[in-house]
C-alpha positions in Angstrom: 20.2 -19.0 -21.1 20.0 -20.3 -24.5 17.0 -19.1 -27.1 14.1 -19.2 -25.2 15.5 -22.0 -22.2 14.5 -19.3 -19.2 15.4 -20.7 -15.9 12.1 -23.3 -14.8 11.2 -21.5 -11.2 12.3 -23.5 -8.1 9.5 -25.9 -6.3 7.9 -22.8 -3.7 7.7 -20.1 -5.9 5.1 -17.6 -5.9 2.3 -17.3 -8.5 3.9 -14.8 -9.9 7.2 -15.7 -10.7 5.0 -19.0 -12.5 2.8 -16.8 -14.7 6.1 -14.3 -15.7 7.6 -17.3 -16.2 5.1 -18.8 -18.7 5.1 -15.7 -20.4 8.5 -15.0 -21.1 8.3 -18.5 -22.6 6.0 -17.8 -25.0 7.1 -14.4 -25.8 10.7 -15.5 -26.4 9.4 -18.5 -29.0 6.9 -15.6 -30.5 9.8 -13.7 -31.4 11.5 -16.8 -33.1 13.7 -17.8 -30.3 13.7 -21.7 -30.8 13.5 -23.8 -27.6 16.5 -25.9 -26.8 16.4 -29.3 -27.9 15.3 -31.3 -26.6 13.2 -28.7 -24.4 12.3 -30.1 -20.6 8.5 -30.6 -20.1 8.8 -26.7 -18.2 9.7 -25.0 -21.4 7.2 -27.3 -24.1 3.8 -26.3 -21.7 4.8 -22.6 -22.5 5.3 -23.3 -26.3 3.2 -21.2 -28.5 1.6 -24.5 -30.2 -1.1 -26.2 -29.1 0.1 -29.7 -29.9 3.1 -29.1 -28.2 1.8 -27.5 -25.3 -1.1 -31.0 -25.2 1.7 -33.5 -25.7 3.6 -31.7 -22.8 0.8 -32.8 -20.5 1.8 -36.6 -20.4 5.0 -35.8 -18.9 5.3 -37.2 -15.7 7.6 -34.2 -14.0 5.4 -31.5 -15.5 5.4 -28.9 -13.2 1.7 -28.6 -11.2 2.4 -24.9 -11.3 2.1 -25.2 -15.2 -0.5 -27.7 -15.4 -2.3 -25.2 -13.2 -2.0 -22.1 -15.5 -3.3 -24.3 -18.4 -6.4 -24.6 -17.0 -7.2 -21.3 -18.6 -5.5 -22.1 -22.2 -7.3 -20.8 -24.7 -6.8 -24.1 -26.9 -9.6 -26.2 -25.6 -7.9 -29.5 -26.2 -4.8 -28.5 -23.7 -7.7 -26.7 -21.6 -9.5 -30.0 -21.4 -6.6 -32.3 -20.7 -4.6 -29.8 -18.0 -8.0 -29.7 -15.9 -8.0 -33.5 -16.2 -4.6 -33.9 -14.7 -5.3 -31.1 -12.0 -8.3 -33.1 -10.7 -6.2 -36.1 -10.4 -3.6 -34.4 -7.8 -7.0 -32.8 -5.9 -8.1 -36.2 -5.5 -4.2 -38.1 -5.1 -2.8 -35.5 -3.1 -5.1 -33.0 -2.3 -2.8 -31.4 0.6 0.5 -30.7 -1.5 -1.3 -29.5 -4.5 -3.8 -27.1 -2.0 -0.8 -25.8 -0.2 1.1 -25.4 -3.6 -1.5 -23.8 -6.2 -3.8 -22.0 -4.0 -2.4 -18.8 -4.5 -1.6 -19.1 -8.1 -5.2 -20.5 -8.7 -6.9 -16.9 -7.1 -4.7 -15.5 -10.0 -5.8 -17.5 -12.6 -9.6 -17.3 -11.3 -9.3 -14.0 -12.7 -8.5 -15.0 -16.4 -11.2 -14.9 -18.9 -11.6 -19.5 -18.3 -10.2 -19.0 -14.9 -13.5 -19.6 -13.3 -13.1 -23.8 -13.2 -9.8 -23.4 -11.2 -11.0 -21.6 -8.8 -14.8 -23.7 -8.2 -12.5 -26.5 -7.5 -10.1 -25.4 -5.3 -13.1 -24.1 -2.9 -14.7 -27.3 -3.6 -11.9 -29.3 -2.7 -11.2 -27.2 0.5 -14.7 -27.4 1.4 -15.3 -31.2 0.7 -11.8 -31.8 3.1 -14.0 -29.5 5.5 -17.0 -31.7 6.0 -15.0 -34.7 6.1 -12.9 -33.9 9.1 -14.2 -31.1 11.0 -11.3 -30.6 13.2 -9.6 -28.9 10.4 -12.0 -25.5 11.2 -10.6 -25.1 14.8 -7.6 -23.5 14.3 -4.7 -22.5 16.3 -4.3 -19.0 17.5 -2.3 -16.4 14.9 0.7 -16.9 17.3 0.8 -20.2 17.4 2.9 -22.0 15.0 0.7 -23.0 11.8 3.5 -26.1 10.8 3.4 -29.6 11.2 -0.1 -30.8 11.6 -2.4 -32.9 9.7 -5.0 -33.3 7.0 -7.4 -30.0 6.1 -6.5 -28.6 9.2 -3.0 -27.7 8.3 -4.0 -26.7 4.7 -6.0 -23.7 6.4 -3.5 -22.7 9.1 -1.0 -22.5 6.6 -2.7 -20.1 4.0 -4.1 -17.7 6.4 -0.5 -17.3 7.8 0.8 -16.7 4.1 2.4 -13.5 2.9 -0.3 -13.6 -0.5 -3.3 -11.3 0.6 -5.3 -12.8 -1.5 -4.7 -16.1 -0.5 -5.6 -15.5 3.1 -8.4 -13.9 2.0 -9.4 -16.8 0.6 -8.7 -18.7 3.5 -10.8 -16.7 5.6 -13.7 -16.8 4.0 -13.5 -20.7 4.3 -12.7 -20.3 7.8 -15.6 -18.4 8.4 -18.1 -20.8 6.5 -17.1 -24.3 7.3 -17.8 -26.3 10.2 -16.7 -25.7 13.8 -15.7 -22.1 12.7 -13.3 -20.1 14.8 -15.4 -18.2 18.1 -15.7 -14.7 18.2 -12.5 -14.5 20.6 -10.6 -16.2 17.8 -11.8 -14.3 15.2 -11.1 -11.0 16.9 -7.5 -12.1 17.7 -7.3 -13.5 13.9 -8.5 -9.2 13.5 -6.3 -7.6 15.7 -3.2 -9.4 14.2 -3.8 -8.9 10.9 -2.1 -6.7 8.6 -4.4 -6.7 5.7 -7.5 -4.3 6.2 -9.6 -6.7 3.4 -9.0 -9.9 5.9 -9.1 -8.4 9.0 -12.4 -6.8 8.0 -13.6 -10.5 7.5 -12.3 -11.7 10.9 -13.6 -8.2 12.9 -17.5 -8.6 11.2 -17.2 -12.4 12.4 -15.8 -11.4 16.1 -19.0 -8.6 16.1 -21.6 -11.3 15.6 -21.1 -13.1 18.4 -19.1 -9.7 20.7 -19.1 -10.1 24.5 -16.5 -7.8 26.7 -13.7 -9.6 26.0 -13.7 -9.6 22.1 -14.2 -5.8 21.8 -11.2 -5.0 24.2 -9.0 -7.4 21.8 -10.8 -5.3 19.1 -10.3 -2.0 20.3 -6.7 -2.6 20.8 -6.1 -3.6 17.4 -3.3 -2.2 15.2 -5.6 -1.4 12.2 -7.2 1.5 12.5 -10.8 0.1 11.1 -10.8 -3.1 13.6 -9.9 -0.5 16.3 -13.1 1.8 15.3 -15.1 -1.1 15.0 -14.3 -1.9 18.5 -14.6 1.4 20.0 -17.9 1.8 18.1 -19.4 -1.7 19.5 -18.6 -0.1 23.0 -22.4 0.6 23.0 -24.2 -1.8 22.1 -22.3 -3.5 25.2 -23.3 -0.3 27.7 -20.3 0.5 27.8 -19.8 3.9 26.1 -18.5 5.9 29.0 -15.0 4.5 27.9 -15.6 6.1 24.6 -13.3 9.0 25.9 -10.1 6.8 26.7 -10.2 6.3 22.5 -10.6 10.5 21.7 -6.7 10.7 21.3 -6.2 7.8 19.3 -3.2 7.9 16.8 -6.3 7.1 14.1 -8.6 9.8 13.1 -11.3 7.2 12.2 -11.2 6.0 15.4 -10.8 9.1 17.0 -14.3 10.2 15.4 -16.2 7.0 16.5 -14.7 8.0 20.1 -16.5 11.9 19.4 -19.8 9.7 18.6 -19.6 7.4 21.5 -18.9 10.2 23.6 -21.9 11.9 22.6 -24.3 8.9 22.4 -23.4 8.9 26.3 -24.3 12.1 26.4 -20.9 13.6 26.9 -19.2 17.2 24.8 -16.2 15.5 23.4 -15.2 19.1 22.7 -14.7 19.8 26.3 -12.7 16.6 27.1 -10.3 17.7 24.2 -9.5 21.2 25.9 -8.7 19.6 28.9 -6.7 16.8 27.3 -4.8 20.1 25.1 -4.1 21.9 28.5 -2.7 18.9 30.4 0.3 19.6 32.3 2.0 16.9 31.4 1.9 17.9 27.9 -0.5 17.0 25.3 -0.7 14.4 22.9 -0.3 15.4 19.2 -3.7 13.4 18.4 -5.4 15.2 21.2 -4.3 18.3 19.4 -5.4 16.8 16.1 -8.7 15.6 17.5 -9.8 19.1 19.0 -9.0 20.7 15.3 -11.1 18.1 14.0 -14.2 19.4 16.1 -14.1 22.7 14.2 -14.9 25.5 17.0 -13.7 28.7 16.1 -12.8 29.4 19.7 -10.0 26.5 19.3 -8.2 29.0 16.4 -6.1 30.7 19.5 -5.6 27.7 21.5 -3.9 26.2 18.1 -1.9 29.0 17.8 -0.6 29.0 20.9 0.4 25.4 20.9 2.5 26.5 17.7 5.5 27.0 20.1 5.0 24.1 22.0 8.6 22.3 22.9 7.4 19.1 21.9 7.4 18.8 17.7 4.8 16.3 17.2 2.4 19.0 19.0 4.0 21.8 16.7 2.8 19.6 13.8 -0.3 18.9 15.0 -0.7 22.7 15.8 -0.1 23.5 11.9 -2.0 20.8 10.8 -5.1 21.8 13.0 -4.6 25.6 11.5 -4.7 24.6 8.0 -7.1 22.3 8.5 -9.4 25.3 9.9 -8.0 28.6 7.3 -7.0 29.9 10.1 -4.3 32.8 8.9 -0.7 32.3 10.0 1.9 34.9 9.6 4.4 33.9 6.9 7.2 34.9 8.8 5.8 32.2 11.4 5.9 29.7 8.8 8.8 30.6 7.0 10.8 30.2 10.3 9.5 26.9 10.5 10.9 25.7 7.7 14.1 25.2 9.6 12.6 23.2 12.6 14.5 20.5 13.8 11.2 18.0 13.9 10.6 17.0 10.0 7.1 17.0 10.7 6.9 20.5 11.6 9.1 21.7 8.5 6.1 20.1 5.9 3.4 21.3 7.3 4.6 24.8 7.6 5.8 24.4 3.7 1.9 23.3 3.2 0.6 26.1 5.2 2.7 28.8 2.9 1.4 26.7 -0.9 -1.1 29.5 -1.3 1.3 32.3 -0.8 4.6 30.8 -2.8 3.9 33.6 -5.6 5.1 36.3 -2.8 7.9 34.2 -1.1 11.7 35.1 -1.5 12.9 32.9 -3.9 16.3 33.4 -3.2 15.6 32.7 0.6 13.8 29.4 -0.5 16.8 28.8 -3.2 19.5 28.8 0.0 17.9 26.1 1.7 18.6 23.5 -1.3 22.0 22.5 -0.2 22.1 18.7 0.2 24.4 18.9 2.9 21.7 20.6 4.8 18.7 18.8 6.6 16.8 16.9 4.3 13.0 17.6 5.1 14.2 21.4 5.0 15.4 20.7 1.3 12.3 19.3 1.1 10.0 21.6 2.4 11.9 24.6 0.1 11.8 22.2 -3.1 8.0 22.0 -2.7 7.6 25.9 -2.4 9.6 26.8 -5.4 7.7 24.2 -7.3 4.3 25.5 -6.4 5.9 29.0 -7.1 6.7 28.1 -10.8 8.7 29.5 -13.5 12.7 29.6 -14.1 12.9 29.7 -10.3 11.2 26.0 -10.1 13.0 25.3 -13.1 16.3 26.2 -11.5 15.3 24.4 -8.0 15.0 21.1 -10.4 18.0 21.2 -12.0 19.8 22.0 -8.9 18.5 18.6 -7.2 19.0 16.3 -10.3 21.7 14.4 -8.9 20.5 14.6 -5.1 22.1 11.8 -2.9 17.9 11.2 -1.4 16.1 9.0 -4.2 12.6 10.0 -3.6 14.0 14.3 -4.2 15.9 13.3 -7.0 13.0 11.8 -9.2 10.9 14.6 -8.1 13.9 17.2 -9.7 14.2 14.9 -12.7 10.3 14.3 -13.3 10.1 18.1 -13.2 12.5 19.4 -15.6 11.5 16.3 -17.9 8.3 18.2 -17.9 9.1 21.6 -18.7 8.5 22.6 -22.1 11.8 24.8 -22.2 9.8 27.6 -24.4 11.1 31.0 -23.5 8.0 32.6 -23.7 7.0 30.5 -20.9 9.2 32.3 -18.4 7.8 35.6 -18.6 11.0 37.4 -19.4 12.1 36.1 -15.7 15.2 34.5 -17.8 17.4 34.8 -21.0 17.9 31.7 -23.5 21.7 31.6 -22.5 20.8 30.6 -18.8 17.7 28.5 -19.9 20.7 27.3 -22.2 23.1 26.0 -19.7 20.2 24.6 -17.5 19.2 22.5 -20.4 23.0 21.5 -20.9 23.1 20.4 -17.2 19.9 18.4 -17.1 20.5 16.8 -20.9 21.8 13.3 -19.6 17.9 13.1 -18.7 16.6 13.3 -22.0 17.0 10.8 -25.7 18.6 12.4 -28.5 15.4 13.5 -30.2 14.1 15.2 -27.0 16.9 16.8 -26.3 17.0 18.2 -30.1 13.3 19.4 -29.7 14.2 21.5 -26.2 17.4 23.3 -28.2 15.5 24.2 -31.5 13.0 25.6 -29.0 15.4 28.0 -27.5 17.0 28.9 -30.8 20.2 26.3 -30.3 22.0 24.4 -33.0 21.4 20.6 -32.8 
């Protein structure tokens, strides 16, 4: 790479590789990098001069990508002349360019002059719409979205693409145009989608319109909010009696529009959660988590109970429920926990004993930072002795620097980066030669002139 020659983006990129690309362009020339000569048409649309930028324009091979993100150019000349040559492909070759820019336009439609791009790509979707109306019924979101023909295959192909916002885009076309998609397609479209802001779109279309079938495709969604939806639309369709099949759903939305339904039809969702909690096949951890979520008092003993359940999920659940209630748990209880097998188990238990870290044994907490030992355990003892504060926090952090588990490590590091290594603030718990030798441990993570700051503090030579 020579100057400011960056490597042009291969044909299929994403927006944003285009628009880092463009600006690292211009950057580089800012900073008096000179463009190689002579410069391909890629590297002149990124130039920091107008003319140049203009002149790139009549280039046959200029990238649409490019052409695209001058659109928005604050030089209204280039501005004027890239939304020129845009139009043209919208009219010549209105598929390609709609399957290529799409995406990169709903960037760009956020840009101060970004508003144009984005009124003509609808526009041009839309006008494709009303002149072939097949392109609206489209195939199922298993069925391959390749190979066909004209508008049709524009869609299909941008509400199957990874870009959220460019399905989001497509779905709001979908929903608009012609010969839409019927509520049975639209609550599939819902139920396999992964993005709550499109399936959202698809699950209010599917409602409009809702017989049996659509709310059971709804209902057995994977997102939580198309799954409430469905349960909730049970009853408007008479059919809230199912309304307890949904009370130990893995969601707790759903699992409070199951407590509604249930009561709409007249039912004590309370009750139905005892008896799902004392099932002798063993309960399900939601069922434990929904009956906390009713918030009887008589449920505090049940909880406990269900605190030495085999299963760990329920143990979990069990804590949860407790904490969520302040209901009091011994710390010796919780502080045995923090060696359970089930990960779960081992962080809730550490969450349940936050408000009493100040009275914990910090040496007990301190033996449990091995990292050859379970990770959630060193965990669940790191979290403790950070709550707890002081050299013993301090200590914990500098211990867990260099942890093999990448997530603990930053934690240590973003900790002792943040301790203000006065002596004063440790409350006599430790002298300036141990506070010395932690900083001399832990001073790979800090510049030269921070590390000079934290040693005058504690009375070291720098």
């Amino acid at each position: 790479m020579d100057g400011c020659a960056a490597a042009v983006p291969a044909p299929g990129s994403g927006p944003d590789v285009w628009l880092a690309f463009a600006e690292q362009v211009r950057g580089r020339a800012h900073g008096g990098r000179r463009p190689p000569v002579p410069a391909p048409p890629a590297l002149r649309l990124c130039h920091p001069r107008g003319w140049v930028r203009e002149a790139a324009l009549a280039e046959p091979d200029a990238p649409a990508e490019l052409v695209a993100v001058l659109t928005t150019d604050s030089a209204a000349p280039v501005r004027d002349r890239a939304r020129a040559l845009l139009e043209h492909l919208l009219v010549a070759r209105p598929e390609a360019t709609l399957r290529a820019l799409t995406p990169l336009a709903l960037r760009l439609g956020r840009r101060a002059r970004g508003g144009w791009i984005l009124e003509r790509f609808e526009e041009a979707l839309r006008r494709q719409a009303a002149a072939a109306p097949p392109w609206w019924h489209l195939p199922g979101p298993s069925a391959p979205s390749h190979g066909g023909t004209g508008a049709a295959a524009v869609l299909a192909e941008l509400l199957d693409r990874p870009d959220r916002q460019a399905r989001q885009f497509a779905v709001r076309l979908a929903l608009t145009g012609p010969g839409r998609a019927d509520a049975l397609e639209c609550a599939r479209r819902a139920a396999a989608e992964s993005d709550p802001a499109a399936a959202g779109l698809w699950t209010d279309a599917a409602l409009a319109a809702a017989d049996d079938t659509v709310i059971d495709v709804l209902a057995g969604a994977r997102t939580p909010a198309v799954r409430a939806a469905g349960v909730t639309a049970l009853r408007r369709a008479g059919r809230a009696a199912e309304g307890v099949s949904h009370l130990a759903d893995r969601s707790a939305l759903v699992r409070s529009c199951a407590r509604w339904l249930v009561g709409q039809d007249g039912g004590d969702p309370h009750e139905h959660y005892r008896w799902l909690v004392r099932d002798p096949a063993g309960p399900s951890p939601y069922a434990v988590a929904g009956l906390a979520e009713c918030g009887r008092g008589e449920d505090t003993d049940l909880l406990r109970g269900l605190v030495a359940h085999p299963a760990g999920p329920v143990r979990a659940a069990a804590l949860a429920g407790l904490r969520r209630r302040d209901a009091v748990v011994a710390d010796s209880v919780l502080l045995a926990l923090l060696d359970d097998p089930t990960p779960s188990v081992a962080r809730e238990a550490s969450l349940g004993l936050l408000p009493a870290a100040g009275r914990l044994d910090p040496a007990h907490l301190a033996g449990r930072l091995d990292p050859r030992g379970p990770l959630h355990v060193r965990r669940a003892a790191f979290r403790l002795l950070r709550a707890r504060g002081g050299i013993h926090a301090l200590r914990a952090a500098v211990a867990l620097i260099d942890d093999w588990h990448p997530r603990t490590r930053e934690t240590a590091r973003t900790a002792v980066r943040a301790c203000q290594w006065h002596p004063a603030q440790f409350d006599g718990e430790a002298d300036r030669t141990e506070l010395a030798a932690l900083l001399k441990r832990s001073a790979k993570l800090f510049g030269d002139y921070e590390l000079g700051l934290r040693r005058s503090r504690l009375g070291l030579r720098t």
